[in-house]
LOLOKOL-467395 format. One line per field, with one value per residue (C-alpha): residue number from 1; residue in three letters; x, y, z. Coordinates in nm, 2 decimals. Last residue first. Layout:
<sites>
pos	c(NUM, ...)
code	c(ALA, ...)
X	c(X, ...)
Y	c(Y, ...)
Z	c(Z, ...)
</sites>
This chain:
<sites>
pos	c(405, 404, 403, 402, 401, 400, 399, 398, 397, 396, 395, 394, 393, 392, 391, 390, 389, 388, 387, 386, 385, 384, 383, 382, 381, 380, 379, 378, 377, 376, 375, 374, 373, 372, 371, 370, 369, 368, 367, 366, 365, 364, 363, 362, 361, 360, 359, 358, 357, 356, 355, 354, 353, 352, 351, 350, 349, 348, 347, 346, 345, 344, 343, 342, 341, 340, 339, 338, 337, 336, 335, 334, 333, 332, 331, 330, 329, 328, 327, 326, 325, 324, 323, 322, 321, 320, 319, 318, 317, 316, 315, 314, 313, 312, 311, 310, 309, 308, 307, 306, 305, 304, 303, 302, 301, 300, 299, 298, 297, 296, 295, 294, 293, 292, 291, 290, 289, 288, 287, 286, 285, 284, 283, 282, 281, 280, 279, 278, 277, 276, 275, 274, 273, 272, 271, 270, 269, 268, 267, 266, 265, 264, 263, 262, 261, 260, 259, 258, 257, 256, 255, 254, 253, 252, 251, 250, 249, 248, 247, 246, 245, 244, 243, 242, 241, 240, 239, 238, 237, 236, 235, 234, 233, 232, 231, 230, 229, 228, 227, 226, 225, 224, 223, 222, 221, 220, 219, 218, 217, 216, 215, 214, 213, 212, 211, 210, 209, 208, 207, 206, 205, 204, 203, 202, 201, 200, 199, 198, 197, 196, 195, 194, 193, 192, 191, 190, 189, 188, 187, 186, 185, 184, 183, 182, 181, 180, 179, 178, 177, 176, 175, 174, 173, 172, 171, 170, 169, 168, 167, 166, 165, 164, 163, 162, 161, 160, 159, 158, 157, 156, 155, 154, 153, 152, 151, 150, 149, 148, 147, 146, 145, 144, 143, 142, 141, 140, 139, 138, 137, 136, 135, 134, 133, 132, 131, 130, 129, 128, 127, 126, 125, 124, 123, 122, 121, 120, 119, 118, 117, 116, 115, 114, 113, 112, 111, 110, 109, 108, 107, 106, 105, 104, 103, 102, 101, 100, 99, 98, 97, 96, 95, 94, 93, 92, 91, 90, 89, 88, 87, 86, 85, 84, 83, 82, 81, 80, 79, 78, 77, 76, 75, 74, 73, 72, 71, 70, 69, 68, 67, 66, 65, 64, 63, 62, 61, 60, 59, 58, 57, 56, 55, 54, 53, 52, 51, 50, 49, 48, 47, 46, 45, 44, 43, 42, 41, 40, 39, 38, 37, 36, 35, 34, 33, 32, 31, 30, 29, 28, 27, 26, 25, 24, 23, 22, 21, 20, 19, 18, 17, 16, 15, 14, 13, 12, 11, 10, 9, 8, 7, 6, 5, 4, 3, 2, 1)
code	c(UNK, UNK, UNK, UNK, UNK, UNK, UNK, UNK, UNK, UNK, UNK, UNK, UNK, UNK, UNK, UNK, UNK, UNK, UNK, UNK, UNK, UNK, UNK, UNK, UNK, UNK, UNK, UNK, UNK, UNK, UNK, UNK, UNK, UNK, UNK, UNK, UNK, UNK, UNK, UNK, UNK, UNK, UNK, UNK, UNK, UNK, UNK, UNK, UNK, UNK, UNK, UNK, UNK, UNK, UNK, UNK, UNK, UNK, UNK, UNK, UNK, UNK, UNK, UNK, UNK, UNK, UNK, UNK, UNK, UNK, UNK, UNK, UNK, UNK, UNK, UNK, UNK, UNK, UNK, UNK, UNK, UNK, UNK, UNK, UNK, UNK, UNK, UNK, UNK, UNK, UNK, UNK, UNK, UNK, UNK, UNK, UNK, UNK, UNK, UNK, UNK, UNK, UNK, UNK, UNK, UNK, UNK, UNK, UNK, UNK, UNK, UNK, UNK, UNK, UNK, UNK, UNK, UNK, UNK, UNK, UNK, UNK, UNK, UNK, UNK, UNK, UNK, UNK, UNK, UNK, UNK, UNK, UNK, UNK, UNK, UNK, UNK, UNK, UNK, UNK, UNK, UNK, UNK, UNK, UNK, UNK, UNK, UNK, UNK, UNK, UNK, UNK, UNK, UNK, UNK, UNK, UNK, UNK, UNK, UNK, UNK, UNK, UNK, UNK, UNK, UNK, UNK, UNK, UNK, UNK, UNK, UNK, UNK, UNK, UNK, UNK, UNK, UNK, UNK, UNK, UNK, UNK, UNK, UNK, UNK, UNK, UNK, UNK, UNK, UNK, UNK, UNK, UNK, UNK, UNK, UNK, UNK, UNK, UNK, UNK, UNK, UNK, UNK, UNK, UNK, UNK, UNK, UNK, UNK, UNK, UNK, UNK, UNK, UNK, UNK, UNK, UNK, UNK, UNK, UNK, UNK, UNK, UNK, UNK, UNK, UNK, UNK, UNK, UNK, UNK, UNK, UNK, UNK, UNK, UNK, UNK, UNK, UNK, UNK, UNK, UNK, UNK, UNK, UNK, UNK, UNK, UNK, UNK, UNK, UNK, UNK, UNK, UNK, UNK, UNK, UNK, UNK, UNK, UNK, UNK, UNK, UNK, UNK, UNK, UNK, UNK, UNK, UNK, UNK, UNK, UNK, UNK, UNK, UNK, UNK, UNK, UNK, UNK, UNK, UNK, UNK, UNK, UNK, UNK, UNK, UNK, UNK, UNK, UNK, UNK, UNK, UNK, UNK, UNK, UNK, UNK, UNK, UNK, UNK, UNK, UNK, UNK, UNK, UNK, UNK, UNK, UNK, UNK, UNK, UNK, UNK, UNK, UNK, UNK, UNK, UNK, UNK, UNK, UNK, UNK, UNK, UNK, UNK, UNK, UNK, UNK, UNK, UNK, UNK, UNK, UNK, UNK, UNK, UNK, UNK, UNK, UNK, UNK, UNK, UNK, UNK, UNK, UNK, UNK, UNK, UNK, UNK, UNK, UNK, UNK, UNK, UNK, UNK, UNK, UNK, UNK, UNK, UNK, UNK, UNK, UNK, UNK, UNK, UNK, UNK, UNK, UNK, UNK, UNK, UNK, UNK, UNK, UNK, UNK, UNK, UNK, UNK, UNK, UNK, UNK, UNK, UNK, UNK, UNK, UNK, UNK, UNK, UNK, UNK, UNK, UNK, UNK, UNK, UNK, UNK, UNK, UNK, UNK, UNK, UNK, UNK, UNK, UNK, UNK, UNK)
X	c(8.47, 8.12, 8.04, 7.71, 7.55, 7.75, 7.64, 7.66, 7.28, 7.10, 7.22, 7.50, 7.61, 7.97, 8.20, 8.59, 8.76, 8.75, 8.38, 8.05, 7.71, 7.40, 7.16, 6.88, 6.65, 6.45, 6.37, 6.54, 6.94, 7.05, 7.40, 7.76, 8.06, 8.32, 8.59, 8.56, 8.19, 7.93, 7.58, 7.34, 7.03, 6.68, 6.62, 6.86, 6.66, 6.95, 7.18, 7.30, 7.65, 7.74, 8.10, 8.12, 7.81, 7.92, 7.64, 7.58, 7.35, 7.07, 7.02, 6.93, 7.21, 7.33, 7.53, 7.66, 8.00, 8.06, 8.36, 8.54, 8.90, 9.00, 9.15, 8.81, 8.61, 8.89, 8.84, 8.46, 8.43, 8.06, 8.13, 8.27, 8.21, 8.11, 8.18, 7.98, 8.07, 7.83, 7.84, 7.69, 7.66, 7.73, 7.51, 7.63, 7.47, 7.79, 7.60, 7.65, 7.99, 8.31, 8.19, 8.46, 8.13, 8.38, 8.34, 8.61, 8.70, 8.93, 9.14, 9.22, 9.51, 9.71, 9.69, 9.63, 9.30, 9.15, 9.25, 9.02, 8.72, 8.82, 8.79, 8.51, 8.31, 7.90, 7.95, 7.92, 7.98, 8.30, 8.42, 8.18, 8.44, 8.39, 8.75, 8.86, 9.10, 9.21, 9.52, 9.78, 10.08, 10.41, 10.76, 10.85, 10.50, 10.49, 10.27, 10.08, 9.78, 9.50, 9.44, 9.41, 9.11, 9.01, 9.18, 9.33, 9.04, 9.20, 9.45, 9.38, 9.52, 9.45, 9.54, 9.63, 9.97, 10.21, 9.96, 9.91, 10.32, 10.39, 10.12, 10.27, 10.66, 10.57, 10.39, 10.75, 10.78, 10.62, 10.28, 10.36, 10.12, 10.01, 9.92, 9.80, 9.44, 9.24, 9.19, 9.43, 9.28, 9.49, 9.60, 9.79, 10.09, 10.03, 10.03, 9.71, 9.74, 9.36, 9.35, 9.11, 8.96, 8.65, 8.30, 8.04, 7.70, 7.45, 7.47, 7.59, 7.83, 8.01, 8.05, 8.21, 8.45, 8.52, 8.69, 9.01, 9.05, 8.99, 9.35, 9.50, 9.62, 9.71, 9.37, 9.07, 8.96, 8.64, 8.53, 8.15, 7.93, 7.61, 7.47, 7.11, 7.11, 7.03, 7.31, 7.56, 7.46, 7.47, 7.83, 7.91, 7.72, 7.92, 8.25, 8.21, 8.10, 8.26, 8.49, 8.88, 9.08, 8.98, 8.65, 8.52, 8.61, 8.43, 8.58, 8.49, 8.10, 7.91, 7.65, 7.72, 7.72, 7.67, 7.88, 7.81, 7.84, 7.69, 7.42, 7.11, 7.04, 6.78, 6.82, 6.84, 6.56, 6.67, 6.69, 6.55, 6.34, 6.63, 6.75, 7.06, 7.12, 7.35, 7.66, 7.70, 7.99, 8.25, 8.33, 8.68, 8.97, 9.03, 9.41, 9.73, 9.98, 10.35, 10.24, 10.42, 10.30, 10.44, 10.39, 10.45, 10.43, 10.42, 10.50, 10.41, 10.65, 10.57, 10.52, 10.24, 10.31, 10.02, 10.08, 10.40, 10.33, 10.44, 10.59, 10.58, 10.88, 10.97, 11.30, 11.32, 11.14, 10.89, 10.54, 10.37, 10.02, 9.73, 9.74, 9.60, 9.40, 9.10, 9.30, 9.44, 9.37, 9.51, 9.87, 9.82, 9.85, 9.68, 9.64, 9.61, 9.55, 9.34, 9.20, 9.48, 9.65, 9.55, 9.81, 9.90, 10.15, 10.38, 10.75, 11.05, 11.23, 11.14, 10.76, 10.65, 10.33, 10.10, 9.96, 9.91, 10.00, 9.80, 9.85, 9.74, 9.40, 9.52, 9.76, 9.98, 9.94, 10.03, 9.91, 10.07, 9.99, 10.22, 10.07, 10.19, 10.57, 10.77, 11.09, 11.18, 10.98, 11.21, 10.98, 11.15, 10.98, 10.94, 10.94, 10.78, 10.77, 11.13, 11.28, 10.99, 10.88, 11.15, 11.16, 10.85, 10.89, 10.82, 10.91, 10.97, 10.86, 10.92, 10.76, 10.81, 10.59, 10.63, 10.35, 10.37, 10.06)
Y	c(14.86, 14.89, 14.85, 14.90, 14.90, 14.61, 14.45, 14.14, 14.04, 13.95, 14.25, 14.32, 14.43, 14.45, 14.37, 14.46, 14.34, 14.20, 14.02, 14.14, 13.96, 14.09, 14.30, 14.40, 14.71, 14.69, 14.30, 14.05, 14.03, 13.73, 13.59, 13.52, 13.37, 13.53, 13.55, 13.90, 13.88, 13.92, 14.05, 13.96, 14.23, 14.17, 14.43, 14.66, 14.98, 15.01, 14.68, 14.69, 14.51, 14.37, 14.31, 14.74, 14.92, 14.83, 15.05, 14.93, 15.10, 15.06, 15.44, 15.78, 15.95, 15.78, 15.49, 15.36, 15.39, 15.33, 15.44, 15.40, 15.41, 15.57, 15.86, 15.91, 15.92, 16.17, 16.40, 16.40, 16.52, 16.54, 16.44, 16.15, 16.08, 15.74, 15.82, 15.78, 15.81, 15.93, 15.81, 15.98, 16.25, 16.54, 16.50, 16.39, 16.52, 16.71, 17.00, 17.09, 17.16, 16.98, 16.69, 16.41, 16.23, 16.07, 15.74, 15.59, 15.25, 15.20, 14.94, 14.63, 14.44, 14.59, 14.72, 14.32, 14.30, 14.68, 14.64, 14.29, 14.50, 14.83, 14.53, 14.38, 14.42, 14.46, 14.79, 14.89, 15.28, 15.28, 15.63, 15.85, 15.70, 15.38, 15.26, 15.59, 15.47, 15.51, 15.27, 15.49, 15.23, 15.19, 15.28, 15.38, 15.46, 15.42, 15.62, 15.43, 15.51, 15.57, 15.92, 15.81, 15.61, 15.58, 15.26, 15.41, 15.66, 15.85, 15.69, 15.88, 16.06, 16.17, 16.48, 16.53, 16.79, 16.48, 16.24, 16.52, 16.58, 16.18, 16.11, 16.32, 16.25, 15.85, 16.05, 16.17, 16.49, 16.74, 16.75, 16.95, 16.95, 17.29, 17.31, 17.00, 17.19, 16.87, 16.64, 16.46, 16.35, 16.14, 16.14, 15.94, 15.99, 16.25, 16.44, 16.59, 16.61, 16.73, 16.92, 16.93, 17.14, 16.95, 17.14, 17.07, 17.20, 17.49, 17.68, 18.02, 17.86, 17.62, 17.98, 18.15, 17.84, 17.77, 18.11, 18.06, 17.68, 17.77, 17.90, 17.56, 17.42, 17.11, 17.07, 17.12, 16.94, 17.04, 16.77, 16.79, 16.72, 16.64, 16.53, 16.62, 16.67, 17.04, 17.10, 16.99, 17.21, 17.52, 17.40, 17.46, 17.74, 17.90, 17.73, 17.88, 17.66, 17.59, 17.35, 17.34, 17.47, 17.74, 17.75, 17.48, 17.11, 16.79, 16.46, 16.34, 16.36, 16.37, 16.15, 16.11, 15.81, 15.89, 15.91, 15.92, 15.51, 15.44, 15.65, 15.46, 15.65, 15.85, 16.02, 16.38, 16.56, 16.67, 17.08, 17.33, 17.42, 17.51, 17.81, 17.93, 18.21, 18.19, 18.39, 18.70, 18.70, 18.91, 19.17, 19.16, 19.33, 19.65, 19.69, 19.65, 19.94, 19.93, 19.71, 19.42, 19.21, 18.90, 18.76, 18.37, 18.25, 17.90, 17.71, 17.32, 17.07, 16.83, 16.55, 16.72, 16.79, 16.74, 16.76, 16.97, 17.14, 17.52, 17.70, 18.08, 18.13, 18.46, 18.58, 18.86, 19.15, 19.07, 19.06, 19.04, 18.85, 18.68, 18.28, 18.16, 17.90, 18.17, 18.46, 18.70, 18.97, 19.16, 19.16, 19.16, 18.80, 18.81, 18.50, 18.39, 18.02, 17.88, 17.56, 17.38, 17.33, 17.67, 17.69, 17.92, 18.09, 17.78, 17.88, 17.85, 18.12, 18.38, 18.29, 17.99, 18.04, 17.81, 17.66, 17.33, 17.30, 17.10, 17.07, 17.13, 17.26, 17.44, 17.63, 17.85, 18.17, 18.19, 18.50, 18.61, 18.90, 19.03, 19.32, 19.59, 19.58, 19.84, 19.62, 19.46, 19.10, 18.94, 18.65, 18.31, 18.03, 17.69, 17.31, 17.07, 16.72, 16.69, 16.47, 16.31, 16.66, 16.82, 16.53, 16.58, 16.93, 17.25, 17.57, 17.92, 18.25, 18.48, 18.85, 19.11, 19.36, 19.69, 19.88, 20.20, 20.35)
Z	c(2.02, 1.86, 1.51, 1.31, 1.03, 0.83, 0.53, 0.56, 0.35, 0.67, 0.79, 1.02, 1.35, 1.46, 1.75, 1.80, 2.07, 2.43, 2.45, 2.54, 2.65, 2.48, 2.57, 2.33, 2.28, 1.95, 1.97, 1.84, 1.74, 1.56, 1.75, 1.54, 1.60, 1.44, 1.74, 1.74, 1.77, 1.50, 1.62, 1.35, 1.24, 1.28, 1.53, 1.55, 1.68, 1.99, 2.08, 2.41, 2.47, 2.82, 2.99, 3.08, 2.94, 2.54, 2.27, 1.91, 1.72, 1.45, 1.34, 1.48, 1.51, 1.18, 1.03, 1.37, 1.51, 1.86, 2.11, 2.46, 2.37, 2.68, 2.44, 2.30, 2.63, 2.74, 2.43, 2.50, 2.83, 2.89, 3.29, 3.14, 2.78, 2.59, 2.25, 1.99, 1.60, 1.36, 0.99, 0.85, 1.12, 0.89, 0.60, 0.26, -0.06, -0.19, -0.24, 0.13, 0.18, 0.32, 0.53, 0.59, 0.73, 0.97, 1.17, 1.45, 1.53, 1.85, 1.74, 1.99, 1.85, 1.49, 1.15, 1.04, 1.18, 1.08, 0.73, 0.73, 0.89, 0.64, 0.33, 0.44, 0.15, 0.22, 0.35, 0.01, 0.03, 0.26, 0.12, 0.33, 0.61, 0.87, 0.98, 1.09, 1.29, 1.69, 1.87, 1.68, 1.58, 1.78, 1.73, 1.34, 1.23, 0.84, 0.62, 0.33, 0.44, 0.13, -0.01, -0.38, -0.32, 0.04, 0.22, 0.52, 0.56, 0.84, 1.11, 1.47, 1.69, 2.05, 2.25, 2.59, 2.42, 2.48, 2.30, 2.01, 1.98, 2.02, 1.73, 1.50, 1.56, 1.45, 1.10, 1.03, 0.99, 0.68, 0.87, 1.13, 1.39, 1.54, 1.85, 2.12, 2.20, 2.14, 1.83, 1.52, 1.27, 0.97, 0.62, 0.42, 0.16, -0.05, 0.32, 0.55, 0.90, 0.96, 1.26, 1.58, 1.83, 1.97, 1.99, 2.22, 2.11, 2.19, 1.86, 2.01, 2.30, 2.05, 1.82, 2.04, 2.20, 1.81, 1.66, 1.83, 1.69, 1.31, 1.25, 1.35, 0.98, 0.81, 0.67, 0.87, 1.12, 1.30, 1.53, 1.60, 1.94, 2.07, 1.71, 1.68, 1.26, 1.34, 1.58, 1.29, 1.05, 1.29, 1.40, 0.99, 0.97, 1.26, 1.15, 0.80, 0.54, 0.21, 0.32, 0.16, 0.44, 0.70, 0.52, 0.72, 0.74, 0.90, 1.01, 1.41, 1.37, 1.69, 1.90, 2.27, 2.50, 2.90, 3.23, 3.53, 3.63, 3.30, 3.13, 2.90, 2.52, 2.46, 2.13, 2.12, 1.90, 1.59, 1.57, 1.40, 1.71, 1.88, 1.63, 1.72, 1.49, 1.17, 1.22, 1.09, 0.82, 0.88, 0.60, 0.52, 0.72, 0.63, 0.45, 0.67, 0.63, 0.54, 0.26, 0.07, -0.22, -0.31, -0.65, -0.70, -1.08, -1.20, -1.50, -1.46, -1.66, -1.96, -1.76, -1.58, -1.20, -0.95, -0.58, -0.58, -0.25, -0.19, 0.10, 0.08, 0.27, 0.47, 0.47, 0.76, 0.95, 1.17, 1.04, 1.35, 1.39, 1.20, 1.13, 0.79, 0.71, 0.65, 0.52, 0.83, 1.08, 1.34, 1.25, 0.89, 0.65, 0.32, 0.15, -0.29, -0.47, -0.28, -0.17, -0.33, 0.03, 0.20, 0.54, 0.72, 0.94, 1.07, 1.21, 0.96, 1.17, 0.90, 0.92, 0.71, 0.47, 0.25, -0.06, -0.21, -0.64, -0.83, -1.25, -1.58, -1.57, -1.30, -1.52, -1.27, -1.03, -0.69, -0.51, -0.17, 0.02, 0.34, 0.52, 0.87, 0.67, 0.91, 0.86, 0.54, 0.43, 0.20, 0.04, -0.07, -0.23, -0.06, -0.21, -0.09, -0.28, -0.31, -0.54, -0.70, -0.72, -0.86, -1.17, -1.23, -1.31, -1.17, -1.40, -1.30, -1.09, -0.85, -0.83, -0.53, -0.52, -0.26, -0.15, 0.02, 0.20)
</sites>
C-alpha cells in the first residue's frame, strides 16, 4: 500500500482567533486515495483546539471538537464523529477551532496521511445484552385521549463526541434507570444516527436522533432526522433547517458557566429550553425561572442530564423530562410543546391532562402558578386546576422539584 504524508504546521495567536475563530487547514487528497488520517498535535496544557473534516466541496465529514486529537476516514468505515465514504479527489480541509489560545501563541502541527488502501477497521465492541431484569420498573402514570407521558433524558453523548460510552452502553444505561426514551446528541456531528435503530431494538427503548449545536457562543439540541446542522451559521438558520426537516430545537443550558447563550436569533426565538440542566444545583435560585420570563411567552421547559460517562456521578434521567407522546411518538409530543420536568423517573411530578394538573408523590410541596399565586399540595395523587403558562412545584424551602408547561 502507498502512503503519502503531508505535514502543516505554525503558530495560532490571539489575535487569529479573535479574528476568526475557525480556521481550516488544507489536505490535497489525489485520486485512488481508499484512507485519509489526520493527527493534530500541540501543547494541551497550553491551549484547546476542536477538531474536524470538510470534503473538497466544503461538505461535513466529522467532527471531534477537543475530544480527539487524530481520525481516520475509509469508505466503509470511519473514527467515531466521523462520516465514512468516498474520498474523491480534491482539497480537503481539516477544520480546526481556536477555543483556547495563550497570549503567548499556540504551536501546532497537522500531519495528513494518505493511503491507496483503507486499513481494518477497529474491533467492534459487542454490545451489552438486554437484560430486563436490570431494569426500573415503569412508573404508572394516567393516558389522555391515546396518548400517554413518557420518561427520557433529552442531553446525553456517546463516543461520537466527547462521552465515554458507546451508543449500546449508553442506551443500556438509560433502560436500567426506567426512562422510555433517550436523546443522543453529540457534538456537532450526525455519525451516531445509523447506529441507533440497532441498538433502540436491542435495549427495548425509543431512541431520538439528535445533535448537539455546540459554538463558544451557546449551545443547543436539536432532535429528529433533519441532517446535519451547521454550527458555523447563524443560530436563526439552525432552527429553520430542524423545523423544515420535522425537527425541534431547543436553547441548552442558557446560564451554565462558560457555555451560557449569548447567541442571537434574528426572526423569532426557539419555543423549547433546557431550563433544568446538571448545572442548576441550588434550585433554590431562580435564576433559569427569571431567564425563562424575559426569553419569551410560553416556553416549553426541557431537562438534560448532559451525561458524558459514568464517573461523573450523574445518572441519566436527572433530570428527566416527560413528554406527552401520541401513539409513542415522541418528537411530535415535543414539537406540540406538551412537556414536564421532574428531578427523576421516579420523583415528585407534575403532569397537565388538558385544563387540570395532576401532581404525582408531591405531597407537601406548593404548586406556584404563572401568575404567582400559590396552592399546598396534599395527598400523593392531586388534581389541580391549570392555567396558560409555566407551573412549578416547590418545597417549603423554594426549591423547585418540578415544572410543568
Amino acid at each position: 500500500m502507498t502512503v503519502r504524508e503531508q505535514i502543516r504546521h505554525g503558530t495560532w495567536t490571539m489575535e487569529q482567533r479573535a479574528q476568526d475563530v475557525l480556521r481550516t487547514v488544507p489536505v490535497e487528497v489525489p485520486g485512488g486515495t481508499g484512507a485519509l488520517t489526520a493527527t493534530l498535535a500541540y501543547p494541551r496544557a497550553a491551549g484547546v483546539l476542536d477538531l474536524g473534516l470538510l470534503g473538497p466541496h466544503g461538505e461535513f465529514r466529522g467532527w471531534s471538537g477537543g475530544a480527539r486529537d487524530a481520525f481516520t476516514v475509509t469508505e466503509e468505515w470511519a473514527t467515531p464523529g466521523y462520516l465514512p465514504g468516498p474520498l474523491e479527489p480534491g482539497t480537503w480541509q481539516v477544520l480546526l477551532r481556536l477555543h483556547r489560545i495563550p497570549p503567548q501563541g499556540l504551536p501546532w502541527t497537522v500531519r495528513a496521511r494518505l493511503g491507496t488502501r483503507a486499513p481494518a477497521a477497529p474491533p467492534a465492541a459487542t454490545p451489552p445484552p438486554h437484560l430486563p431484569g436490570d431494569r426500573r420498573p415503569r412508573r404508572g402514570v394516567p393516558r389522555l385521549d391515546g396518548a400517554e407521558w413518557l420518561a427520557g433524558d433529552l442531553h446525553a453523548h456517546t463516543v461520537h463526541s466527547d462521552g465515554s460510552l458507546t451508543p449500546d452502553e449508553l442506551v443500556r444505561a438509560a433502560a436500567a434507570e426506567g426512562l422510555d426514551f433517550l436523546a443522543v446528541t453529540d457534538h456537532n456531528t450526525v455519525s451516531h444516527h445509523p447506529w441507533l435503530p440497532a441498538v433502540a431494538r436491542r435495549q427495548g427503548i425509543r431512541l431520538l436522533p439528535g445533535q448537539e449545536v455546540t459554538t463558544d457562543l451557546g449551545h443547543a439540541n436539536v432532535f429528529g432526522d433533519t441532517g446535519w446542522i451547521d454550527f458555523r451559521r447563524p443560530a436563526g438558520e439552525w432552527l429553520e433547517q430542524a423545523e423544515a426537516a420535522g425537527g425541534v430545537l431547543s436553547v441548552n443550558h442558557p446560564l451554565a458557566d462558560d457555555c451560557g447563550w449569548e447567541l442571537p436569533f434574528a426572526a423569532r426565538r426557539p419555543r423549547h429550553a433546557e431550563l433544568w440542566h446538571h448545572t442548576w444545583t441550588d434550585r433554590r435560585h431562580s435564576a433559569p425561572l427569571a431567564w425563562a420570563r424575559a426569553w419569551r411567552e410560553e416556553v416549553v421547559p426541557l431537562g438534560g442530564s448532559d451525561f458524558h460517562r459514568p464517573e461523573q456521578g450523574r445518572p441519566l434521567g436527572a433530570p428527566t423530562t416527560w413528554v406527552l407522546c401520541p401513539d409513542g411518538d415522541v418528537l411530535a409530543g415535543l414539537a406540540a410543546g406538551r412537556t414536564a420536568v421532574s428531578a427523576g423517573p421516579g420523583a415528585a411530578v407534575l403532569l397537565r391532562y388538558g385544563d387540570e394538573l395532576l401532581a404525582l408523590d408531591a405531597d407537601g410541596t406548593v404548586l406556584v402558578r404563572p401568575d404567582g399565586r400559590r396552592t399546598v399540595v396534599r395527598g400523593d395523587t392531586v388534581r389541580l386546576p391549570a392555567a396558560d403558562g409555566l407551573h412549578r412545584l416547590e418545597t417549603h424551602t423554594c426549591e423547585v422539584v418540578a415544572l410543568c408547561s
